[in-house]
PAZAPA-4460 file (N, C-alpha, C; in steps of 0.05 Angstrom, whole numbers, plus 32768, in hexadecimal, padded with zeros to 4 digits):
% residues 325
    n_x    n_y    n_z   ca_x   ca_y   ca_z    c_x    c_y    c_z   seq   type   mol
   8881   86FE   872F   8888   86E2   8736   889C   86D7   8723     1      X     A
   88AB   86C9   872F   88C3   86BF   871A   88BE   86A0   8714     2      X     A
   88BB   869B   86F9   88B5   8684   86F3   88D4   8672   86F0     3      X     A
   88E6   867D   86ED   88FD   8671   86E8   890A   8661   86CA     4      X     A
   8919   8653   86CB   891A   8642   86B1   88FB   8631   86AB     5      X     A
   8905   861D   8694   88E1   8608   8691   88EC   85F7   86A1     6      X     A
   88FC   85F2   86AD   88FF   85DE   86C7   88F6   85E9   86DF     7      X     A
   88F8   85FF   86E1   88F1   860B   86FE   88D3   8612   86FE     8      X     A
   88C3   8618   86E4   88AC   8621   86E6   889C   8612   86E6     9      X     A
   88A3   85F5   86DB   8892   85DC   86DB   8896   85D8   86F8    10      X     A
   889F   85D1   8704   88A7   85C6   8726   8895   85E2   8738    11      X     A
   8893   85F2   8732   8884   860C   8742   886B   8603   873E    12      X     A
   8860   8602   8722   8847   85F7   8719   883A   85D6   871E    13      X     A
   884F   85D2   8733   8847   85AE   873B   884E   859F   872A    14      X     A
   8858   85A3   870E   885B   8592   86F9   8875   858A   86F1    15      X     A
   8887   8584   8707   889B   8586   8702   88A5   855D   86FB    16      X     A
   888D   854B   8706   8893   8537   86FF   8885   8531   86E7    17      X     A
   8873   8540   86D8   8868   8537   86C0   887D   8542   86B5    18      X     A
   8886   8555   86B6   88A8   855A   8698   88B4   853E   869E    19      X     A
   88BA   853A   86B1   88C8   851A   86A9   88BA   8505   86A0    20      X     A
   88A3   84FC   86A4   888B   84F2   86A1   8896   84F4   867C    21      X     A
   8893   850A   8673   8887   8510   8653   88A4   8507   8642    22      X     A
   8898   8503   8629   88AB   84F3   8616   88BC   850B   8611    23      X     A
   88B2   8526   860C   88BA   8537   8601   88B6   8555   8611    24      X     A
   88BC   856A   8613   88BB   857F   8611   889A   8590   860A    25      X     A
   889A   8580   85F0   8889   8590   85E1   8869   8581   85EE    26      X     A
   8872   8565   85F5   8857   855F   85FB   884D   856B   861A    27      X     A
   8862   8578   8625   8856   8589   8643   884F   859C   8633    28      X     A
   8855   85A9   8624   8849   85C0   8621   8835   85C1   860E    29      X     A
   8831   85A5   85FA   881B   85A8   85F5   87FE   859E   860B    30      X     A
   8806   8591   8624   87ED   8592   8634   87EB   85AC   8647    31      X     A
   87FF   85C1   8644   87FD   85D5   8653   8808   85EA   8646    32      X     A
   8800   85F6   862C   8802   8612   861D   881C   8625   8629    33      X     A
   8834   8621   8627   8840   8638   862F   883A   864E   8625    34      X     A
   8838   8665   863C   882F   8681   8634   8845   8695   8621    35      X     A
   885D   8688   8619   886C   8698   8609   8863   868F   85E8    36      X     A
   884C   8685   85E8   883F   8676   85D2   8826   8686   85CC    37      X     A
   881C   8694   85E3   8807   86A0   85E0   8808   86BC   85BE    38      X     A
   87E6   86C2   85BC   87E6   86C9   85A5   87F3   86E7   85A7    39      X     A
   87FB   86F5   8596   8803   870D   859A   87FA   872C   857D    40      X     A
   87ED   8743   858D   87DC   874E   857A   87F8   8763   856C    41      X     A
   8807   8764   8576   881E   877D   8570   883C   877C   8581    42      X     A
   8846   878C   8579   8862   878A   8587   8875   879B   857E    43      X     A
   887B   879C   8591   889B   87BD   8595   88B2   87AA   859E    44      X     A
   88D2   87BB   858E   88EE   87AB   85A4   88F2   87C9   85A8    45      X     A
   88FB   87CD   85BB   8906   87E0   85D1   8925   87D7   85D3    46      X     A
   8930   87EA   85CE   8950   87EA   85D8   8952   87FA   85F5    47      X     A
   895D   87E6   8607   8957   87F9   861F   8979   87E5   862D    48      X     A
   898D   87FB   8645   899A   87EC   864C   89B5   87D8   8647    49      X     A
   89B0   87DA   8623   89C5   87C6   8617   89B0   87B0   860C    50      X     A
   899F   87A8   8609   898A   8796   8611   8974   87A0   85F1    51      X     A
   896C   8782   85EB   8958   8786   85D1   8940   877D   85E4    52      X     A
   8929   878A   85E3   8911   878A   85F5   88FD   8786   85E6    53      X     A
   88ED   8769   85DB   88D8   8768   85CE   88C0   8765   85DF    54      X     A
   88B0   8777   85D6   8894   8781   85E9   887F   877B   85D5    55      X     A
   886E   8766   85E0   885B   875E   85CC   883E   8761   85DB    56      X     A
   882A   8771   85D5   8814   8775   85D8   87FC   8756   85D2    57      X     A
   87F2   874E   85E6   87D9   8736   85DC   87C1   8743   85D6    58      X     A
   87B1   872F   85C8   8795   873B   85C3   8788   874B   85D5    59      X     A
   877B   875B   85D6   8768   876A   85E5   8766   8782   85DF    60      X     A
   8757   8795   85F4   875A   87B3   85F9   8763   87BB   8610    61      X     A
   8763   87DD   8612   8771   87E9   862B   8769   8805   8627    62      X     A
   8767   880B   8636   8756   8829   863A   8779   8837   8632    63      X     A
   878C   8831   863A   87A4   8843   862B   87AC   8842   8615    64      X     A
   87BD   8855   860A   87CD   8856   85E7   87E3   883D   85FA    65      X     A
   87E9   8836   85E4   87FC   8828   85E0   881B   882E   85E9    66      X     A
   882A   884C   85E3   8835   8853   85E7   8836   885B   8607    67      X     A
   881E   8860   861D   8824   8856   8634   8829   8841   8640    68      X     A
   8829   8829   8635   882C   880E   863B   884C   8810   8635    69      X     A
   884E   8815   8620   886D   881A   861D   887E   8820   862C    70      X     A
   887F   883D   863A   8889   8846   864A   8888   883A   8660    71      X     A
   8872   882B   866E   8877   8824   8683   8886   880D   8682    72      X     A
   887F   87FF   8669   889D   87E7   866A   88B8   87F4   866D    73      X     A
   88BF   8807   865E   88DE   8816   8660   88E4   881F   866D    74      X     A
   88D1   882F   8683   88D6   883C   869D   88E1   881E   86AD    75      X     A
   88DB   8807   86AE   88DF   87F8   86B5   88F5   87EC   86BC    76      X     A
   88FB   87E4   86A3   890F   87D9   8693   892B   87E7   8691    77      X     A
   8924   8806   8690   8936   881D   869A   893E   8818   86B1    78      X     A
   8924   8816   86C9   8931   8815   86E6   894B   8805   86E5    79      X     A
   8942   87E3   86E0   8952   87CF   86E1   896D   87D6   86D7    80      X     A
   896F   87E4   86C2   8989   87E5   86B9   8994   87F5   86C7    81      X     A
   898C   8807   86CE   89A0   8820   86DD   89AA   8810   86F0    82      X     A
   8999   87FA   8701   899C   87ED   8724   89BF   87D9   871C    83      X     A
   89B8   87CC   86FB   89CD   87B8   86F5   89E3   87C4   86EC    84      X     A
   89DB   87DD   86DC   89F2   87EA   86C7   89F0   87E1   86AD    85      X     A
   89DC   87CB   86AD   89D6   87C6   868F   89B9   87B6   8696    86      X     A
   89A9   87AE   867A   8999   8792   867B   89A3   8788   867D    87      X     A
   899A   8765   869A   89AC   8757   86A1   89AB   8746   8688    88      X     A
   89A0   874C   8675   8992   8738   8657   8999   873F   8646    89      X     A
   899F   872B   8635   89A6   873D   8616   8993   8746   8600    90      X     A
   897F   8732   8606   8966   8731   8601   8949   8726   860F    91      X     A
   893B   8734   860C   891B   872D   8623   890A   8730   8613    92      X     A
   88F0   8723   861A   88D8   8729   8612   88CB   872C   8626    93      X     A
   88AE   8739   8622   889A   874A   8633   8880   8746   861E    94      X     A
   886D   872D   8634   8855   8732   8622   883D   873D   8637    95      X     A
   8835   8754   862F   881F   875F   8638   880B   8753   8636    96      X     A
   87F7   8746   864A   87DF   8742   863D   87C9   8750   8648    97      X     A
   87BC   8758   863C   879B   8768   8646   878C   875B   864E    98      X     A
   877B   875E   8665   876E   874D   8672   874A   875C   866E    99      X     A
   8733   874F   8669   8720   8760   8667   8716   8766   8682   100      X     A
   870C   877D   867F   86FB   878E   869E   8716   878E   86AE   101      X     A
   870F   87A5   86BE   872A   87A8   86DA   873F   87B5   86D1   102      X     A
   874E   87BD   86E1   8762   87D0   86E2   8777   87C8   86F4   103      X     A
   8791   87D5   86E8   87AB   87D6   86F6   87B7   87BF   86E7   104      X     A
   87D2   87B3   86EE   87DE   87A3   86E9   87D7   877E   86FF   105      X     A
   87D6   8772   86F2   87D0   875C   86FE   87E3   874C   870A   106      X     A
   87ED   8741   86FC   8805   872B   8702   8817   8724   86EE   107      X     A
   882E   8720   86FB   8842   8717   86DB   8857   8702   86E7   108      X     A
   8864   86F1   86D1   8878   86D7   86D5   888E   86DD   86C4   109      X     A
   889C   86D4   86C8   88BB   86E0   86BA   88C5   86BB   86B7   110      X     A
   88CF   86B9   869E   88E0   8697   869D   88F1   86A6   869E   111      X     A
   890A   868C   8698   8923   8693   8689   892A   867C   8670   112      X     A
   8935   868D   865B   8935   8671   864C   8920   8664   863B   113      X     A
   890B   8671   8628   88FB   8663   8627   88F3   8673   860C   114      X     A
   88EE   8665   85FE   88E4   866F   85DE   88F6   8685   85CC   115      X     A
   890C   867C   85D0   8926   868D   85C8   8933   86A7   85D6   116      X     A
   891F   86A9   85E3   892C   86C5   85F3   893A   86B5   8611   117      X     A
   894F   86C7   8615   895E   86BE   8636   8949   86C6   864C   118      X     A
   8931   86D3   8641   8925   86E5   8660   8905   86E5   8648   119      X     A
   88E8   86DC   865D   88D3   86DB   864B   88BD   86E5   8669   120      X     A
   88B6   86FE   8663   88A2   870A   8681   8884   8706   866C   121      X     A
   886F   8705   8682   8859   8706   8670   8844   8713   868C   122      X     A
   883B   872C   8681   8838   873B   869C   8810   8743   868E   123      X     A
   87F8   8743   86A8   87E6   8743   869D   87E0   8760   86A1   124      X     A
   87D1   876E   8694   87C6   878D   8699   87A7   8790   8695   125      X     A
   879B   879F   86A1   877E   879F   869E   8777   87B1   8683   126      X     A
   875C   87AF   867E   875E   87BC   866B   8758   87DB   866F   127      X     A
   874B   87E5   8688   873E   87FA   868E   8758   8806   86A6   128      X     A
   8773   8802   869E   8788   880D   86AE   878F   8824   86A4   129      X     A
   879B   8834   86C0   87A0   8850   86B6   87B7   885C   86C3   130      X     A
   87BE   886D   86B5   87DC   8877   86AF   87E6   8876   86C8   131      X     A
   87DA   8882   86DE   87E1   887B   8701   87E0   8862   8705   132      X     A
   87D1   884D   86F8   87D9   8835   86FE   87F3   882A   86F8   133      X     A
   8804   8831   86E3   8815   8828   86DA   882D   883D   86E6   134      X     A
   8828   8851   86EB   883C   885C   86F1   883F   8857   871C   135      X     A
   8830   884D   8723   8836   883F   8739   883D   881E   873F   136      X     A
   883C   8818   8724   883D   87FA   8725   885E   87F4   872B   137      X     A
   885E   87DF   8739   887F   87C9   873B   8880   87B9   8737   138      X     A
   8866   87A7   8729   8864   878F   8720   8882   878E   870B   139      X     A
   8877   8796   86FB   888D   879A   86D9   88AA   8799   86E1   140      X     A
   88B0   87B3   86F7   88C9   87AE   86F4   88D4   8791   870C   141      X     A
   88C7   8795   871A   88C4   8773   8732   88D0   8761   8718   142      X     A
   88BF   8762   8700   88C0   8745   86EF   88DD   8741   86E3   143      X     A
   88E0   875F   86DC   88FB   875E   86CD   8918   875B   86D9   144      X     A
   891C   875E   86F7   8925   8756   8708   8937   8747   8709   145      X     A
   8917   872F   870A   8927   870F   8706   892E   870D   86F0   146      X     A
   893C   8714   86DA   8945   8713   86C8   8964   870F   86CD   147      X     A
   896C   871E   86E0   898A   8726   86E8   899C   8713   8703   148      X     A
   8988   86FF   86FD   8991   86E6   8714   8986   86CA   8707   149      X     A
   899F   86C1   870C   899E   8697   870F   8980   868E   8713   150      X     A
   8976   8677   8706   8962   866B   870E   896B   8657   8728   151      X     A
   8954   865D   873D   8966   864B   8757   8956   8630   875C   152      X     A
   8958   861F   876E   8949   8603   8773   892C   8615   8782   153      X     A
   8918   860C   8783   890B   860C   8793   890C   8618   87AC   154      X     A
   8918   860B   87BF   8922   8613   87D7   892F   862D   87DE   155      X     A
   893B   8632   87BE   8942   8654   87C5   8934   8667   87BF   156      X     A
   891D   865E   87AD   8906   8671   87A2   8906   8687   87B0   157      X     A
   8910   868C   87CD   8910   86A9   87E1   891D   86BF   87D2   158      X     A
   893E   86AF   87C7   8949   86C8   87C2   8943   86DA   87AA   159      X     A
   8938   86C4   8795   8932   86CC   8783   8916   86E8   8785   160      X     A
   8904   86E1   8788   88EE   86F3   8791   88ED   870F   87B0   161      X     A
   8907   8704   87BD   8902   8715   87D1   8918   872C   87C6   162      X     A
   892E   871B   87AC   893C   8738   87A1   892C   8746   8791   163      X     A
   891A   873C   8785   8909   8748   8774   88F7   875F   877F   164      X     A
   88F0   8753   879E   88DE   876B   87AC   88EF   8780   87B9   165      X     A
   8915   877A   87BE   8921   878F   87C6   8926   87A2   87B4   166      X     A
   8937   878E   879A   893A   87A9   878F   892D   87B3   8772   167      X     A
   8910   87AF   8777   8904   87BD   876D   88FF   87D8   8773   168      X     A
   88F8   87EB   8789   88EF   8800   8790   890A   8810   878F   169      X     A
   8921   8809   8799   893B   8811   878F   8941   8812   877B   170      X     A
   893F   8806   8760   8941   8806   874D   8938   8822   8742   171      X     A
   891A   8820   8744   8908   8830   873E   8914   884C   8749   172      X     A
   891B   884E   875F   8925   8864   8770   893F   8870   8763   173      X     A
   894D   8861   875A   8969   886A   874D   8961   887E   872B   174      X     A
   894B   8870   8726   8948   8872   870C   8932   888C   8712   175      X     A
   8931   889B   8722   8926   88B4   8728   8907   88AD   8727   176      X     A
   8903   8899   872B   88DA   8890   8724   88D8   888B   8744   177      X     A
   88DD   8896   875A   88D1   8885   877F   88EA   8899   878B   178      X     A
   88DA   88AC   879A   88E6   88B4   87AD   88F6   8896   87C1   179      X     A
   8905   889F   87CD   8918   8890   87E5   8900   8890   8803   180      X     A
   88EE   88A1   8808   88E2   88AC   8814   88CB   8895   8818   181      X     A
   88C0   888C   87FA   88B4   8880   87F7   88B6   8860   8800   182      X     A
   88D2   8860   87F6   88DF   883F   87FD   88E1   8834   8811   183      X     A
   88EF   884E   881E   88F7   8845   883F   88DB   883F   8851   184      X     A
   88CF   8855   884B   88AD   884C   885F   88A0   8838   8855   185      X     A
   889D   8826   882F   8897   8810   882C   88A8   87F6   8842   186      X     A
   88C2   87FC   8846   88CF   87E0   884F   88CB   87DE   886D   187      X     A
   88C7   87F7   887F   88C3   87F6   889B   88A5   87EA   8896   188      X     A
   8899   87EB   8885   887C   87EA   888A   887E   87C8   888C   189      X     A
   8885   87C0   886E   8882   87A2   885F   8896   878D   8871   190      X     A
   88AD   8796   886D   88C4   8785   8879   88C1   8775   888A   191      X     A
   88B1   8779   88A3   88AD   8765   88B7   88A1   8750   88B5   192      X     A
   8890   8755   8896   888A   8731   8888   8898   871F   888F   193      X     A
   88B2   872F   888C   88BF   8715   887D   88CC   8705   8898   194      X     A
   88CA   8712   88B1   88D0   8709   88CB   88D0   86E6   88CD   195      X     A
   88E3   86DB   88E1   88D7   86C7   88E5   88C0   86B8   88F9   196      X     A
   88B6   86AA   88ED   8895   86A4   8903   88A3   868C   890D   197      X     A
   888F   867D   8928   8894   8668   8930   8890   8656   8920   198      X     A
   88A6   8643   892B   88A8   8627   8914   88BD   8628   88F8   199      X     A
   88C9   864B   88F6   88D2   8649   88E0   88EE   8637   88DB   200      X     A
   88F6   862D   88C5   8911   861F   88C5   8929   862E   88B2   201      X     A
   892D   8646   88B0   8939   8650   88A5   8934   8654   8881   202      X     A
   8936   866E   8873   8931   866D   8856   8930   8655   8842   203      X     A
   8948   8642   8848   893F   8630   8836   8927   8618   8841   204      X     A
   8928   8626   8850   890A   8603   885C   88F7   8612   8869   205      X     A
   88F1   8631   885D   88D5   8636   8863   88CB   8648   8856   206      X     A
   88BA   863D   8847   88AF   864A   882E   888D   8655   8832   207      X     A
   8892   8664   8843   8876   8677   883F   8879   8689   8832   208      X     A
   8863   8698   882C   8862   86AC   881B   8873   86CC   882C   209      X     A
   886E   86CD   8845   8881   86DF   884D   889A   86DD   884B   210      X     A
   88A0   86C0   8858   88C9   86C7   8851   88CD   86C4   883C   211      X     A
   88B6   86B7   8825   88CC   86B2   8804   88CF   86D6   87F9   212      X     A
   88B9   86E4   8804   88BF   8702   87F1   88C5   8718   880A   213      X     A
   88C1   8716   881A   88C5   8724   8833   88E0   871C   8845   214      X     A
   88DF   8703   8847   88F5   86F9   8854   890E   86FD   8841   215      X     A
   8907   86FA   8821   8922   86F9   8815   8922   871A   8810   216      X     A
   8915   8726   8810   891E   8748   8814   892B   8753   882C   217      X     A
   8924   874A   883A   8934   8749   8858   895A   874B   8859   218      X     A
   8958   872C   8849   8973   8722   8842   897F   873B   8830   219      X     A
   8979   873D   8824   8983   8754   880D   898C   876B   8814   220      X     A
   8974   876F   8823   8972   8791   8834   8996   878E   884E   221      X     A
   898B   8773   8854   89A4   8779   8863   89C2   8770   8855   222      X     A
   89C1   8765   8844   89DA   8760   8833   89E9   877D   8827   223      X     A
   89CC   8782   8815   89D9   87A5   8815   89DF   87BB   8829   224      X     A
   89E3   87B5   883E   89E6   87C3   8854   8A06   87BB   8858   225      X     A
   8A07   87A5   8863   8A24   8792   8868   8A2B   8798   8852   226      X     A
   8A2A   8792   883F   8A40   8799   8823   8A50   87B9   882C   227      X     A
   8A39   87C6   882B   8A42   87DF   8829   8A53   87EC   8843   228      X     A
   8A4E   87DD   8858   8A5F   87E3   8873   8A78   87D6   8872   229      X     A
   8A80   87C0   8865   8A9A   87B4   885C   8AA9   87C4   884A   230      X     A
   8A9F   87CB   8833   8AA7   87D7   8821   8AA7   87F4   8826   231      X     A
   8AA3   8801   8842   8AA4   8826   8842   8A86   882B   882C   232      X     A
   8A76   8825   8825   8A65   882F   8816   8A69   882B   87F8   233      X     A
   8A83   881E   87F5   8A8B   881A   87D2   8A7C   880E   87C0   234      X     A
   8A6F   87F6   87D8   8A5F   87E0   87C1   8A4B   87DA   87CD   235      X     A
   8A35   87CB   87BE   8A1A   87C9   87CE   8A10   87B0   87C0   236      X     A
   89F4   87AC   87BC   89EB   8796   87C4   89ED   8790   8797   237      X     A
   89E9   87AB   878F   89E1   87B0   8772   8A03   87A4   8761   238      X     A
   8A19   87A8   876D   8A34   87A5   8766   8A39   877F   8762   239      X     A
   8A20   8779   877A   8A2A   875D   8783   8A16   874A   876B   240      X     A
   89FC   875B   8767   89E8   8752   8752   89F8   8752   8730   241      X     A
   8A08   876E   872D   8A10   8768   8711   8A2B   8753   8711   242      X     A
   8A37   8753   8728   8A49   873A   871F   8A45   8724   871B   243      X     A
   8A2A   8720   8727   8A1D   8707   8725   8A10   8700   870A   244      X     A
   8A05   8718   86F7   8A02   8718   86DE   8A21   871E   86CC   245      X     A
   8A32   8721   86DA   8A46   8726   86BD   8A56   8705   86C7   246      X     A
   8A4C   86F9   86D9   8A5C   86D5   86D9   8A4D   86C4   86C8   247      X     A
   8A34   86CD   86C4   8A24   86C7   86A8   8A01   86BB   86C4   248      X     A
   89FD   86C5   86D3   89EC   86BF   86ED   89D9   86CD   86E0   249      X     A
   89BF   86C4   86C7   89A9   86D1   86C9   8993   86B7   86CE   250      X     A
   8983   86CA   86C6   8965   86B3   86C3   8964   869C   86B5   251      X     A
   8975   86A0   869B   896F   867D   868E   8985   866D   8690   252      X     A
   8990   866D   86AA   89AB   8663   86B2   89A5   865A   86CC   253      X     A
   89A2   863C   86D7   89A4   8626   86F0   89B5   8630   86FC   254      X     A
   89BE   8639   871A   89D6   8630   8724   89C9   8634   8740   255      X     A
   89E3   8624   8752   89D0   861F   876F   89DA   8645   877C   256      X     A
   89CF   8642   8792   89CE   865D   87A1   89EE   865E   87AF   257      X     A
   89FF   8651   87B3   8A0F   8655   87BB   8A21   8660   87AA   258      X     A
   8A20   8655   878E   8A2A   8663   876D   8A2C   867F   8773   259      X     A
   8A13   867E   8773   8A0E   869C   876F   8A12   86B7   8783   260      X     A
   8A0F   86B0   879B   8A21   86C0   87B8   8A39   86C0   87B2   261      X     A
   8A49   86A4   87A7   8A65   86AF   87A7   8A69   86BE   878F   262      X     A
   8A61   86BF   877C   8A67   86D2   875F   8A5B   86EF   876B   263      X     A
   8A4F   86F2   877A   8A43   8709   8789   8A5C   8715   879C   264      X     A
   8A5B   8706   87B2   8A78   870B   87C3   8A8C   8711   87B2   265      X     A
   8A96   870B   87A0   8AB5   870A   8791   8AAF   872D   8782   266      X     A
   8A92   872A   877D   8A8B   8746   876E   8A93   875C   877F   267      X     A
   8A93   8759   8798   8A86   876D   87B5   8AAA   876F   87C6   268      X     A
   8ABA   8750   87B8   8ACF   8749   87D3   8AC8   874D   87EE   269      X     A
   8AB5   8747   87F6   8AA8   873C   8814   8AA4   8722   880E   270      X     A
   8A96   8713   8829   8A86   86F9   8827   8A71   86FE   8830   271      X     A
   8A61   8711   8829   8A48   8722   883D   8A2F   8709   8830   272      X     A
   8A2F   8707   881A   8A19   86F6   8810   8A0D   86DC   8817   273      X     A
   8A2D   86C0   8812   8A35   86B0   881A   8A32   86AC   8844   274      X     A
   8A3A   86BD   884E   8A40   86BB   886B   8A1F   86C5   8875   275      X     A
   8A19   86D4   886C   89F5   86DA   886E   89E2   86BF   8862   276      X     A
   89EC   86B9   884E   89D5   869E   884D   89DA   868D   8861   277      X     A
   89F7   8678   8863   89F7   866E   8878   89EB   866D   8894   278      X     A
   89EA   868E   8891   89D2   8692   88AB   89B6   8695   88B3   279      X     A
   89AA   8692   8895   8992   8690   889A   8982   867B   888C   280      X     A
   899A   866A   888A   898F   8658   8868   8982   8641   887B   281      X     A
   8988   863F   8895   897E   8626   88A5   896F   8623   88C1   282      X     A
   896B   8645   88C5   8969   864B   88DF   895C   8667   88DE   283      X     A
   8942   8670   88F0   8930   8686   88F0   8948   869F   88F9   284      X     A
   894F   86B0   88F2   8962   86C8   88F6   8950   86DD   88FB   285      X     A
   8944   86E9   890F   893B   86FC   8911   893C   8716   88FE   286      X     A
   8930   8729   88FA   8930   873E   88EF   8946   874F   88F4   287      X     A
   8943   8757   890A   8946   8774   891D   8947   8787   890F   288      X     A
   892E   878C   88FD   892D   87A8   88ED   8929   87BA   88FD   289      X     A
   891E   87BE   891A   8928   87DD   8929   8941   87E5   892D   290      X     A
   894F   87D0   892D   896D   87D5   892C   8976   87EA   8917   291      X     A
   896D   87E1   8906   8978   87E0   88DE   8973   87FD   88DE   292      X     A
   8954   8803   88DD   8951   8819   88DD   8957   882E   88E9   293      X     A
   895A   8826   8902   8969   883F   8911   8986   8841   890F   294      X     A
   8996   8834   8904   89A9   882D   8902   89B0   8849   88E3   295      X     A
   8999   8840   88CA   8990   884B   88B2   8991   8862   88B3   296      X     A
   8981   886E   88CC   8976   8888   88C6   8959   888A   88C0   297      X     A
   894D   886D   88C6   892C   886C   88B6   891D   8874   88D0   298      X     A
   8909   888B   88D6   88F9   8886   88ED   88DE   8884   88DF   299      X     A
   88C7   887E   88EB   88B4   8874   88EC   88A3   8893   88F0   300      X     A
   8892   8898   88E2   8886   88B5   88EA   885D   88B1   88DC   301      X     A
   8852   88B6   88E2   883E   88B6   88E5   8832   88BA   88CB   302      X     A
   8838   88B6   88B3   883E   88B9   889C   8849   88B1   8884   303      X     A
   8856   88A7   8894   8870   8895   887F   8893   888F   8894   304      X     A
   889D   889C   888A   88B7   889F   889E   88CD   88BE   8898   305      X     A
   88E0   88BE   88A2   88ED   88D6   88A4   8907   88CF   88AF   306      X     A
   891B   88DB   88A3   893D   88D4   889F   8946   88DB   88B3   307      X     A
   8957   88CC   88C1   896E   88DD   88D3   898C   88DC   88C5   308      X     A
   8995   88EB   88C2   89AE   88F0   88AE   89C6   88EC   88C6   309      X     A
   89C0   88F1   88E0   89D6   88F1   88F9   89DB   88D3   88F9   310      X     A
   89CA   88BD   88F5   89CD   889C   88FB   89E4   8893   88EA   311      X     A
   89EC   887F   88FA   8A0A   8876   88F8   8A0C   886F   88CD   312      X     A
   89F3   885B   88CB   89F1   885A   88AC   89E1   886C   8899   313      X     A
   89DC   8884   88A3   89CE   888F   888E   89DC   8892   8869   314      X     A
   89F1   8897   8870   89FE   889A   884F   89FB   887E   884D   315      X     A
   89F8   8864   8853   89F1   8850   884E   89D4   8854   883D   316      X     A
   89C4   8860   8847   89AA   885D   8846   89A6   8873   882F   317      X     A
   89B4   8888   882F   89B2   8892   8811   89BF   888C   87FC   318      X     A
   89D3   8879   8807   89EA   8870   87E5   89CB   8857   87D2   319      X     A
   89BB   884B   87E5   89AF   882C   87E1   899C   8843   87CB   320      X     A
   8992   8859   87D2   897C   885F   87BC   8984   8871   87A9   321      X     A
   89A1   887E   87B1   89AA   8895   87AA   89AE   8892   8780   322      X     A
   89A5   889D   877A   89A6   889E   8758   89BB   889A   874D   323      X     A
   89C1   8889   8733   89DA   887F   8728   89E5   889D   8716   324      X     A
   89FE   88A5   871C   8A04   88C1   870A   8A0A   88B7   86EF   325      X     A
***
């Protein structure tokens, strides 16, 4: 989940008229503890990407060494960089916290901007988690994500989180951790979340939980498609993300969504981004993911799915997971 700047995360959290309300800063957060305040038992920096990576362990236990917690942050953190070409950050923090009883990874929030670092994730883990837990997890790299994009208003909260759910598994896929195999039969499966239902009013004026992470993966999935049919296969959706971080477009940086499509477009020279919101920013746009996929090369098989390499976009469909040389 992306918490955004302390302006964006107070307003998610309903509290966005007590910050005005308060004399100060400090007195919101002294009636509501920010978690980058929380206590901390230990801590590692990781150089990963270009990127200083402080990983701070909270009180508790965990049925793992330490040094697997590690890795699974860097496997992470690795993905991300390979997807950008660098950390979209110059610096991040990562606070682990242990949770008693239970297993796997819980939930995590990502600011931007907040207790000296440009990027602050604070991700929960059980204490009785195990190595297959972590090595199937997408929470982590989901969080670090949003690191590599603008904090947006409210209303765009889609793009933010539905890029996070696209190109996470790609990410991961490039960086040799997720078969392609795997990806493609997650998105035929998930994707039709993000469909529109009756009554919808287009991404920015309909905020359910399917189109904000489903619906805005949708967008993505098909942006990186159109990029790459304009461009012969040259550029994709990942070309249009780092230009958007080298205009200075990360997490502890405001700017509206149209900012940031065009610093995307100029990255890509299309208007694939820009001319795609317009069209769904106000008005339900159907899916037509049978299209997409057959179009892909993705079929549907009793199992998962299975490639056709003869369909008009298949080298489409292997450049999106295909590994960075």
């Amino acid at each position: 989940m992306r918490g955004g700047a302390v302006k964006q995360s107070l307003r998610r959290l309903g509290l966005f008229a007590l910050a005005f309300a308060a004399v100060s800063c400090d007195r919101v957060s002294a009636a509501f503890p920010p978690p980058w305040n929380d206590p901390v038992a230990s801590s590692r920096t990781l150089t990963i990407g270009g990127a200083s990576i402080q990983v701070d362990f909270g009180p508790g236990d965990i049925d793992l060494a330490p040094e697997q917690v590690i890795t699974w942050v860097r496997n992470a953190a690795q993905s991300v960089s390979v997807y950008y070409g660098k950390f979209p950050v110059a610096r991040d923090r990562i606070l682990v916290e242990f949770d008693a009883g239970g297993r796997g990874v819980r939930h995590g929030t990502t600011w931007g901007g907040v207790g000296g670092f440009p990027a602050f994730t604070r991700i929960h883990v059980g204490e009785h988690t195990t190595q297959q837990d972590l090595d199937s997890d997408w929470m982590m790299t989901h969080e670090l994500i949003h690191t590599g994009f603008p904090s947006m208003e409210d209303d765009h909260h889609w793009i933010e989180e539905g890029l996070a759910v696209y190109v996470e598994p790609i990410s991961r896929a490039q960086n040799g951790l997720l078969r392609p195999e795997k990806i493609w039969s997650d998105m035929v499966r998930d994707m039709p979340q993000g469909d529109p239902r009756p009554g919808d009013r287009g991404l920015d004026r309909t905020h359910t939980w399917g189109r904000t992470y489903w619906g805005g993966a949708q967008f993505c999935l098909k942006a990186d498609v159109a990029i790459r049919k304009e461009t012969h296969n040259q550029r994709g959706l990942e070309d249009a993300l780092r230009g958007i971080v080298a205009a200075g477009g990360t997490i502890d940086h405001d700017w509206a969504i149209e900012k940031a499509f065009a610093a995307g477009d100029q990255a890509t020279g299309t208007h694939v981004l820009s001319d795609l919101y317009n069209q769904v920013k106000d008005k339900p746009v159907p899916g037509d993911l049978d299209e997409l996929w057959k179009d892909l090369g993705v079929e549907r098989t009793a199992d998962g799915v299975s490639f056709r390499d003869g369909a008009p976009d298949a080298e489409i469909r292997r450049a999106i997971t295909r590994p960075e040389k």
